[in-house]
LODRENNU-898813 format. One record per residue (C-alpha): residue number from 1; x, y, z. Coordinates in nm, 3 decimals, decimal comma. Example, Ala and Ser with C-alpha at 12.3 -4.5 7.8 and 13.67 -1.06 7.14 Angstrom:
// residues 2
ATOM seq       u       v       w
ATOM   1   1,230  -0,450   0,780
ATOM   2   1,367  -0,106   0,714
//
This chain:
// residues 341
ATOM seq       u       v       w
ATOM   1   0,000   0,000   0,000
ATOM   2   0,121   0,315  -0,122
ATOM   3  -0,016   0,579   0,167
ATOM   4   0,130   0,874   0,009
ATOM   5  -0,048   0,874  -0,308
ATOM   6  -0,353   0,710  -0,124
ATOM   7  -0,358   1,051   0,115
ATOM   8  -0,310   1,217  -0,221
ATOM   9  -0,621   1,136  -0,446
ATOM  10  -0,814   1,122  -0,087
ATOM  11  -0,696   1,535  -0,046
ATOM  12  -0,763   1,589  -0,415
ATOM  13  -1,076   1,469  -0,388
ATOM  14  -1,175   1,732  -0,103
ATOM  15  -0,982   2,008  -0,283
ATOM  16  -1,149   2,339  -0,173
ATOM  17  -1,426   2,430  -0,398
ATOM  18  -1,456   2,079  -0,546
ATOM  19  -1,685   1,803  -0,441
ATOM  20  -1,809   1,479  -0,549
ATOM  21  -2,064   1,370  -0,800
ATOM  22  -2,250   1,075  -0,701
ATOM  23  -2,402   0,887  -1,029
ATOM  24  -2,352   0,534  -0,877
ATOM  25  -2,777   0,516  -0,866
ATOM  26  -2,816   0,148  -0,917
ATOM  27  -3,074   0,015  -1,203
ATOM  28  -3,389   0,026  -0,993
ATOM  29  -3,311   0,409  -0,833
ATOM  30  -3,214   0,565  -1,189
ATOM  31  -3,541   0,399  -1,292
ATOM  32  -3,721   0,592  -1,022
ATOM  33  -3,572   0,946  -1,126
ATOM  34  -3,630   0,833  -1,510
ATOM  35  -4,040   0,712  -1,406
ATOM  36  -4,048   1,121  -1,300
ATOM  37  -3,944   1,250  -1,595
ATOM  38  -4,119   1,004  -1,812
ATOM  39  -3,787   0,835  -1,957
ATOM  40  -3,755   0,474  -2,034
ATOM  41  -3,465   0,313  -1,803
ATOM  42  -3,264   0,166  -2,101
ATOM  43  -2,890   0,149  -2,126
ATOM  44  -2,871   0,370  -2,402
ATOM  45  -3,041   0,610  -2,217
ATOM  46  -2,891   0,607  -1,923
ATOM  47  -2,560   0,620  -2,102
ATOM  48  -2,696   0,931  -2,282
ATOM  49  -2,793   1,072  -1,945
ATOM  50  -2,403   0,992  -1,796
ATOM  51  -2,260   1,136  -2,066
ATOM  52  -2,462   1,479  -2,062
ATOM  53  -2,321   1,519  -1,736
ATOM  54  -1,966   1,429  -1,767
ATOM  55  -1,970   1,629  -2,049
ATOM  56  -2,046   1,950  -1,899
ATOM  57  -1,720   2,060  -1,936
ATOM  58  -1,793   2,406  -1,700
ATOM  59  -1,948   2,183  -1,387
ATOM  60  -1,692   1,885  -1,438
ATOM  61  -1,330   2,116  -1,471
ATOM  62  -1,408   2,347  -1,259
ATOM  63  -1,635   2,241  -0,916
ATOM  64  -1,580   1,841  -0,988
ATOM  65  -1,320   1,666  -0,774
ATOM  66  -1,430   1,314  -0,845
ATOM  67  -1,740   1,091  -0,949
ATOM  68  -1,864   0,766  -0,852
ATOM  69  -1,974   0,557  -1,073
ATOM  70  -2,224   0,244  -1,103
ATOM  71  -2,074  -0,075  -1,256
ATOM  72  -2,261  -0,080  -1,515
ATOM  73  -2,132   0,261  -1,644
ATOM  74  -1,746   0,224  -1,578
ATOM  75  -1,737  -0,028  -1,848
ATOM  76  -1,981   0,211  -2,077
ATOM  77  -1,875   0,382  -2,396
ATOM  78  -1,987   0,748  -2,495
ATOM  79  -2,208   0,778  -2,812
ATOM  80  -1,890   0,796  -2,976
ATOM  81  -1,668   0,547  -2,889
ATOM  82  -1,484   0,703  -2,599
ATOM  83  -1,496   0,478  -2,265
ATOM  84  -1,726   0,696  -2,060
ATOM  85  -1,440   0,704  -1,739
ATOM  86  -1,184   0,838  -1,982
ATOM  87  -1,458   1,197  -2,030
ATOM  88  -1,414   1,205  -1,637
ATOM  89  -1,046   1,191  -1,635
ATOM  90  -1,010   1,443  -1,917
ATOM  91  -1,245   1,663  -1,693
ATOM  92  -0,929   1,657  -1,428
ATOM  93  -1,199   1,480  -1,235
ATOM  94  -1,125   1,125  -1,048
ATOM  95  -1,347   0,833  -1,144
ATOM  96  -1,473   0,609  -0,795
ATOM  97  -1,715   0,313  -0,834
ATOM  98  -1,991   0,220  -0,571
ATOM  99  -1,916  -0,173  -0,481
ATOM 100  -2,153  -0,239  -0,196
ATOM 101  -2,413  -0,492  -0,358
ATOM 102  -2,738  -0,339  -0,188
ATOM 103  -2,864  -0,437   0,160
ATOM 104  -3,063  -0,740   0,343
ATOM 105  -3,235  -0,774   0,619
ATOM 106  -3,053  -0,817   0,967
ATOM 107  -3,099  -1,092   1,140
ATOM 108  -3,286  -1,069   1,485
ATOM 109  -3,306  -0,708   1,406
ATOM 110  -3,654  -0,665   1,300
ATOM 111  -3,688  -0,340   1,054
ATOM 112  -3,269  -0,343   1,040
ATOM 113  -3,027  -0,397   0,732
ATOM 114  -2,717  -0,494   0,710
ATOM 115  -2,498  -0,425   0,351
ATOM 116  -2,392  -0,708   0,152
ATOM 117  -2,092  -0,736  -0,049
ATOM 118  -1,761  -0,862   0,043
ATOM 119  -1,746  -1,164  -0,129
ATOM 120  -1,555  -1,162  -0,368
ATOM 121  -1,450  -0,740  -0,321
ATOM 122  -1,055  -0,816  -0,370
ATOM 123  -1,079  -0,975  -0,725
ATOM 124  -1,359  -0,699  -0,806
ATOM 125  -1,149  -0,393  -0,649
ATOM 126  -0,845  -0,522  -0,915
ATOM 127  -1,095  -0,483  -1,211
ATOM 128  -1,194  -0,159  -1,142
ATOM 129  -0,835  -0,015  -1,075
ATOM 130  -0,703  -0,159  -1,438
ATOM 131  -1,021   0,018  -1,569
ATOM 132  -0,945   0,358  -1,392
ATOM 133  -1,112   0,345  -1,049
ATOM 134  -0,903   0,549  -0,783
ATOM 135  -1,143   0,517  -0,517
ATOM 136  -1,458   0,348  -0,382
ATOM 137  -1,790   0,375  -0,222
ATOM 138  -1,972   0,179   0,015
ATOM 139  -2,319   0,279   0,198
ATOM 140  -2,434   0,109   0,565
ATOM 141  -2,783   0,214   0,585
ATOM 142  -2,853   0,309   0,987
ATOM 143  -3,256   0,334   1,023
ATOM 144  -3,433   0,546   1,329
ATOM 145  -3,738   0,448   1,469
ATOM 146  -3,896   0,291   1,777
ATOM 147  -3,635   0,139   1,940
ATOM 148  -3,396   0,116   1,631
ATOM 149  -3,114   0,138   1,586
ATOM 150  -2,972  -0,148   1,790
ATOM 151  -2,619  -0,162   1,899
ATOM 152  -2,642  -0,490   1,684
ATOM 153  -2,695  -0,314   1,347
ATOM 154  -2,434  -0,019   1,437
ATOM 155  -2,175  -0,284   1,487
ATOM 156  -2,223  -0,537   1,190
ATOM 157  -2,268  -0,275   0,953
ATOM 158  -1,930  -0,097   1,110
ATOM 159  -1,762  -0,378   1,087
ATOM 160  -1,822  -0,429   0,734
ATOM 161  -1,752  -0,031   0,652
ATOM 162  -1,374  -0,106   0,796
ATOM 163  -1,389  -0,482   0,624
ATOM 164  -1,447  -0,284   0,274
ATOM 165  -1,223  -0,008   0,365
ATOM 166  -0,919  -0,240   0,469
ATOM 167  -0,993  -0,440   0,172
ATOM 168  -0,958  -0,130  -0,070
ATOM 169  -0,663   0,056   0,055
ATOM 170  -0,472  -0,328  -0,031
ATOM 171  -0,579  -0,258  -0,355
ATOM 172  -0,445   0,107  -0,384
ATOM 173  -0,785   0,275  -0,407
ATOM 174  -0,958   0,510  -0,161
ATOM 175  -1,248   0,403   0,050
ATOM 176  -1,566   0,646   0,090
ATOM 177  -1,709   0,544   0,410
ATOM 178  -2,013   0,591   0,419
ATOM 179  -2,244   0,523   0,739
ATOM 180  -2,604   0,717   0,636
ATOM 181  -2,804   0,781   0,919
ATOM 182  -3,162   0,749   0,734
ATOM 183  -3,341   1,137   0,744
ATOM 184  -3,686   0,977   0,712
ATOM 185  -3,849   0,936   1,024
ATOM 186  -4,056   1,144   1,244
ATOM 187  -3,695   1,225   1,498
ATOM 188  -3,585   1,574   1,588
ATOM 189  -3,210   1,675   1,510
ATOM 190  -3,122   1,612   1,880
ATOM 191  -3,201   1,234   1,840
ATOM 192  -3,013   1,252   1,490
ATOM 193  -2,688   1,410   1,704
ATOM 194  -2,693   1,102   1,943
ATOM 195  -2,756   0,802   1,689
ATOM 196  -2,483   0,975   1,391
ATOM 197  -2,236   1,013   1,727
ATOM 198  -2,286   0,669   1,793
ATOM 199  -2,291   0,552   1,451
ATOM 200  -1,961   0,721   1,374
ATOM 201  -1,724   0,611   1,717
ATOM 202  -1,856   0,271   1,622
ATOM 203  -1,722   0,322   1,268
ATOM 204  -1,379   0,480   1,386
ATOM 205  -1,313   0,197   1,633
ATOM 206  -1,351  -0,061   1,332
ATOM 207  -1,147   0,113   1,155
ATOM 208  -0,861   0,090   1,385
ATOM 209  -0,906  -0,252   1,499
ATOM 210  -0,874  -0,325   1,098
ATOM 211  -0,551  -0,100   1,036
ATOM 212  -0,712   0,105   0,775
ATOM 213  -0,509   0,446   0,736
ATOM 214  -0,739   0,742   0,787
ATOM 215  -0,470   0,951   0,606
ATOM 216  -0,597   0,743   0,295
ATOM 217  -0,975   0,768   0,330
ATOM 218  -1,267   1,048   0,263
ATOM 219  -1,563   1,013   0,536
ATOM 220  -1,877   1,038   0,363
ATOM 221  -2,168   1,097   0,687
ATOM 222  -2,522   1,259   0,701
ATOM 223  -2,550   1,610   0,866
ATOM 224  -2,747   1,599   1,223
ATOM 225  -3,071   1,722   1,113
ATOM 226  -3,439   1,679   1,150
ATOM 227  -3,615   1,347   1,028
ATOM 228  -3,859   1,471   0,743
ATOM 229  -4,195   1,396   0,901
ATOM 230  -4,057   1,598   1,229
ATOM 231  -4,291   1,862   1,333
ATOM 232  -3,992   2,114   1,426
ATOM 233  -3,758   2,163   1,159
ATOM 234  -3,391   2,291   1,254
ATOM 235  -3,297   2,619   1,139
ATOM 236  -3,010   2,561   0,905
ATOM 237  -2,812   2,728   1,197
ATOM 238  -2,851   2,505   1,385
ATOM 239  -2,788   2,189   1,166
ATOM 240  -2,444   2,348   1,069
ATOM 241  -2,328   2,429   1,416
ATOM 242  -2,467   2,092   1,551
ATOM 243  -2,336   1,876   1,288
ATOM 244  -1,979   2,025   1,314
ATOM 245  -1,994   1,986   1,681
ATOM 246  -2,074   1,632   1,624
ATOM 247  -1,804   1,571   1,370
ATOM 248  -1,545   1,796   1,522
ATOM 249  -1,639   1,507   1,830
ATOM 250  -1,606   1,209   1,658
ATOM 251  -1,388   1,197   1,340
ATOM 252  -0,965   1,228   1,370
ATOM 253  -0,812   1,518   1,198
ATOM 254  -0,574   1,264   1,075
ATOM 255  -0,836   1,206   0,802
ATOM 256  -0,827   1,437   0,514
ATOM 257  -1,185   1,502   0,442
ATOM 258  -1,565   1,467   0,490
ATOM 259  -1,777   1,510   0,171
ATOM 260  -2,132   1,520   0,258
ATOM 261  -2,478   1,269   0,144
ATOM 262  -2,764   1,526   0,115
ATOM 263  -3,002   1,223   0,178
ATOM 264  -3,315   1,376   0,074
ATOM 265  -3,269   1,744   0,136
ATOM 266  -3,392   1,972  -0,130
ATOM 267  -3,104   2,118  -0,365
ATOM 268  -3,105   2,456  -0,215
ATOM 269  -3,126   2,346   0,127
ATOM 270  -2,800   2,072   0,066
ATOM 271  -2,660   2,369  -0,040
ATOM 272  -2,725   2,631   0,296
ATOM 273  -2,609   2,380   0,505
ATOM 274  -2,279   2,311   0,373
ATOM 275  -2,185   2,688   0,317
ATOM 276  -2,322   2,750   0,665
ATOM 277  -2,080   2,482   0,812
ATOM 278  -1,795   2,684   0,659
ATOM 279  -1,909   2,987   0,842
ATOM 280  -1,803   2,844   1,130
ATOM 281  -1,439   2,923   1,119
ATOM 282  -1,100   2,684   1,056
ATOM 283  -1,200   2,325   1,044
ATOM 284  -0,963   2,033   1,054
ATOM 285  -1,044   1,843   0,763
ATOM 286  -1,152   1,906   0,441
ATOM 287  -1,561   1,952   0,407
ATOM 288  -1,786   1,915   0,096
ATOM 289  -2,020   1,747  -0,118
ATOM 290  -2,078   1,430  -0,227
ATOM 291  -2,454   1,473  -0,347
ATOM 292  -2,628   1,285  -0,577
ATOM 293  -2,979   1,391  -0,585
ATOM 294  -2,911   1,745  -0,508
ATOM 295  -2,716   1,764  -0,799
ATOM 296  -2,892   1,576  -1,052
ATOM 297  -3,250   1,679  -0,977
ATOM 298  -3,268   1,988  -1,216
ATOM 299  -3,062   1,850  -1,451
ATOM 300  -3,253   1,570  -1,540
ATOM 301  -3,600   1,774  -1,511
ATOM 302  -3,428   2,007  -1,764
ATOM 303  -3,323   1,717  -2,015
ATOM 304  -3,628   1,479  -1,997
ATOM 305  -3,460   1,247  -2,215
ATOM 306  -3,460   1,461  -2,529
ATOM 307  -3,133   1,534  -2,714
ATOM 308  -3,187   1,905  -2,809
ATOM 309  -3,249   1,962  -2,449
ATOM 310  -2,895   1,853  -2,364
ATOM 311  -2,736   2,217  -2,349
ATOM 312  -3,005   2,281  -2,106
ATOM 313  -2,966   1,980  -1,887
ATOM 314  -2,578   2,072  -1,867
ATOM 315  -2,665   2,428  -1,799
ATOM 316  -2,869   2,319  -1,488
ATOM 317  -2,589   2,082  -1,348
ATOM 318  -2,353   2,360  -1,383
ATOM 319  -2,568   2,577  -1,179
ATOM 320  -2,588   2,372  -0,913
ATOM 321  -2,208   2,236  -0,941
ATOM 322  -2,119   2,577  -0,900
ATOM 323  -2,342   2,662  -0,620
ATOM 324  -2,252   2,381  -0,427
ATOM 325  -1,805   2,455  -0,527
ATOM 326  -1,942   2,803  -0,371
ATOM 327  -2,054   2,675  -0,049
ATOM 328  -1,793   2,439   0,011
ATOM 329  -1,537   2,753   0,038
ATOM 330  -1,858   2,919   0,263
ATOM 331  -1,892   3,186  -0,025
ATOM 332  -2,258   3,107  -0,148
ATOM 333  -2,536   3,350  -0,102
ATOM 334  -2,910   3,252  -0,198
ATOM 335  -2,973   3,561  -0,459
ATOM 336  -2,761   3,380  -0,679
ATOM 337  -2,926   3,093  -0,667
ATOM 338  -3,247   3,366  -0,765
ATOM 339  -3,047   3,523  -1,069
ATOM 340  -3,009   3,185  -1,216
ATOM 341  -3,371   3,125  -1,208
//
C-alpha cells in the first residue's frame, strides 16, 4: 500500500471548492428518477444521461473533484466510442465506483439492514483499478425508529464499513465510508446528534481494529438534522453548528476530508447547510459534497430524455455544481441561486 499517493487522491478529492458527484444510482433508483421525468430506463439512455453530465465541461473542470460511478457505467462507452471514465479523467476529475451490492435484512433485528458485499471485493477492487477506479464507495444504511437502531446493526454494519475499507486501501484505491443515518423518520435533530455520534465512534473503532489508514480515506456521513416527518424543523443554523460539533467530536483530523450525502434534502437546502458549516471558522479536515440527488434533480427535469435539451440539462448541473463549489469555500449566497432562475 502506497499511503502517500492514497492521502493524495483522498486530499484531491476534497480540494477546496470541489466536491463529489455521485451517479452510482443502481438500475432500480435511476429507474425511479427516469419514471419522474417520463424516460424509459434503457442502457442507451442512461448512457446518454451519464454522458450529458460528464460532459459538462464548466461543472466537471471546474467544481468536480471526483465521481462515482455504477458498474454498469465504468465499463460504458460514450455515443462515440470514448470509454465513458476516460470523459471524467479528461475533466481533471477522479473516477470512484460504488461496490456495496445493496442491503438485506438483519438478522434478529426486526426493521434493520445490514450491507452485503464482500465476497468476492478483492478480485472486483483489481478490475476496477485496471479500468481507472481510484477510489470506492460503500453505503451502511442506519434506520431510526422505535427502538432502532440497535447496537447490533451499528456494529455489523461498522464492521463491514472497515472490512471494505481495509480491503480497498490493499488494492491502492480510496475508501468512501459511508455510514447514512436514514433522514426519514418522524426524529428531531437532537435524536439525529446522538444516533450519527454513535454511529460514527462505532465506525472509527472498526477502523482501527482493521488497520485502515485514515490519512488514505474520505468520510462520507449525514449532517445531524431533523427526520422529514418531524414537526420542528432545525434552522439551518442550527444543523451546521450541531453537525460540526458532532463531527469535530467524533472523526480524527488525521483524516483528510468529509464530503457530505444530502439524503433527501432539497437542492437549495444541501446547499445552505454546507456553506453555513464553513461559516463556522478553521476546520480540521476538508468539508464538501458528495450529493447525488441534489445535484442531478434539475438536470434531469431540464433534459427529460430529449437530445436538443442537452445544453439545457448541462446548464442546470452547472448551476448547481457551482453553487454547491461556492458553499464548500462558505462563499454562497441565496440571490444567486435567484439570478439563475
Amino acid at each position: 500500500m502506497n499511503l502517500t499517493e492514497l492521502n493524495r487522491i483522498a486530499t484531491a478529492m476534497v480540494a477546496p471548492g470541489k466536491g463529489i458527484l455521485a451517479a452510482d444510482e443502481s438500475s432500480g433508483t435511476i429507474k425511479k428518477r427516469f419514471d419522474a421525468i417520463g424516460v424509459d430506463s434503457t442502457e442507451e439512455n442512461r448512457r446518454d444521461y451519464r454522458e450529458m453530465l460528464f460532459r459538462a465541461k464548466d461543472a466537471m473542470s471546474q467544481y468536480i473533484s471526483g465521481v462515482i460511478l455504477y458498474d454498469e457505467t465504468i465499463w460504458q462507452d460514450a455515443k462515440d466510442g470514448t470509454p465513458l471514465i476516460k470523459l471524467i479523467e479528461q475533466s481533471g476529475a477522479i473516477p470512484g465506483i460504488k461496490v456495496d451490492e445493496g442491503t438485506q435484512a438483519l438478522p434478529m433485528c426486526p426493521g434493520e439492514l445490514v450491507t452485503i458485499g464482500l465476497d468476492k471485493l478483492a478480485e472486483r477492487l483489481k478490475k476496477y483499478y485496471e479500468r481507472g477506479a481510484r477510489f470506492a464507495k460503500w453505503r451502511a444504511v442506519i434506520d431510526i425508529g422505535s427502538g432502532i437502531p440497535s447496537m447490533t446493526a451499528i456494529s455489523v454494519n461498522a464492521h463491514a464499513l472497515a472490512r471494505y475499507a481495509a480491503l480497498c486501501q490493499a488494492a491502492q484505491i480510496v475508501p468512501i465510508v459511508e455510514p447514512e443515518v436514514l433522514m426519514d423518520g418522524d426524529h428531531d435533530i437532537d435524536r439525529c446528534y446522538e444516533v450519527t455520534g454513535r454511529v460514527l465512534n462505532k465506525t472509527f473503532q472498526e477502523l482501527r481494529v482493521q488497520r485502515v489508514a485514515l490519512e488514505g480515506m474520505v468520510l462520507k456521513p449525514n449532517m445531524a438534522i431533523s427526520g422529514k416527518k418531524c414537526a420542528k424543523q432545525a434552522s439551518v443554523e442550527e444543523v451546521a453548528e450541531k453537525t460540526i460539533r458532532l463531527l469535530k467530536a467524533c472523526v480524527p483530523a488525521a483524516v483528510p476530508g468529509i464530503a457530505f450525502l444530502s439524503g433527501g434534502q432539497s437542492d437549495e437546502e444541501a446547499t445552505a447547510h454546507l456553506n453555513a458549516m464553513h461559516k463556522l471558522g478553521p476546520l480540521p479536515w476538508g468539508l464538501t459534497f458528495s450529493y447525488g440527488r441534489a445535484l442531478q434533480a434539475a438536470p434531469q427535469k431540464a433534459w427529460s430524455g430529449k437530445a436538443e435539451n442537452v445544453a439545457a440539462g448541462q446548464r442546470a448541473f452547472s448551476h448547481r455544481a457551482r453553487m454547491n463549489g461556492l458553499a464548500a469555500k462558505g462563499e454562497w449566497q441565496s440571490s444567486l441561486e435567484q439570478k439563475a432562475a
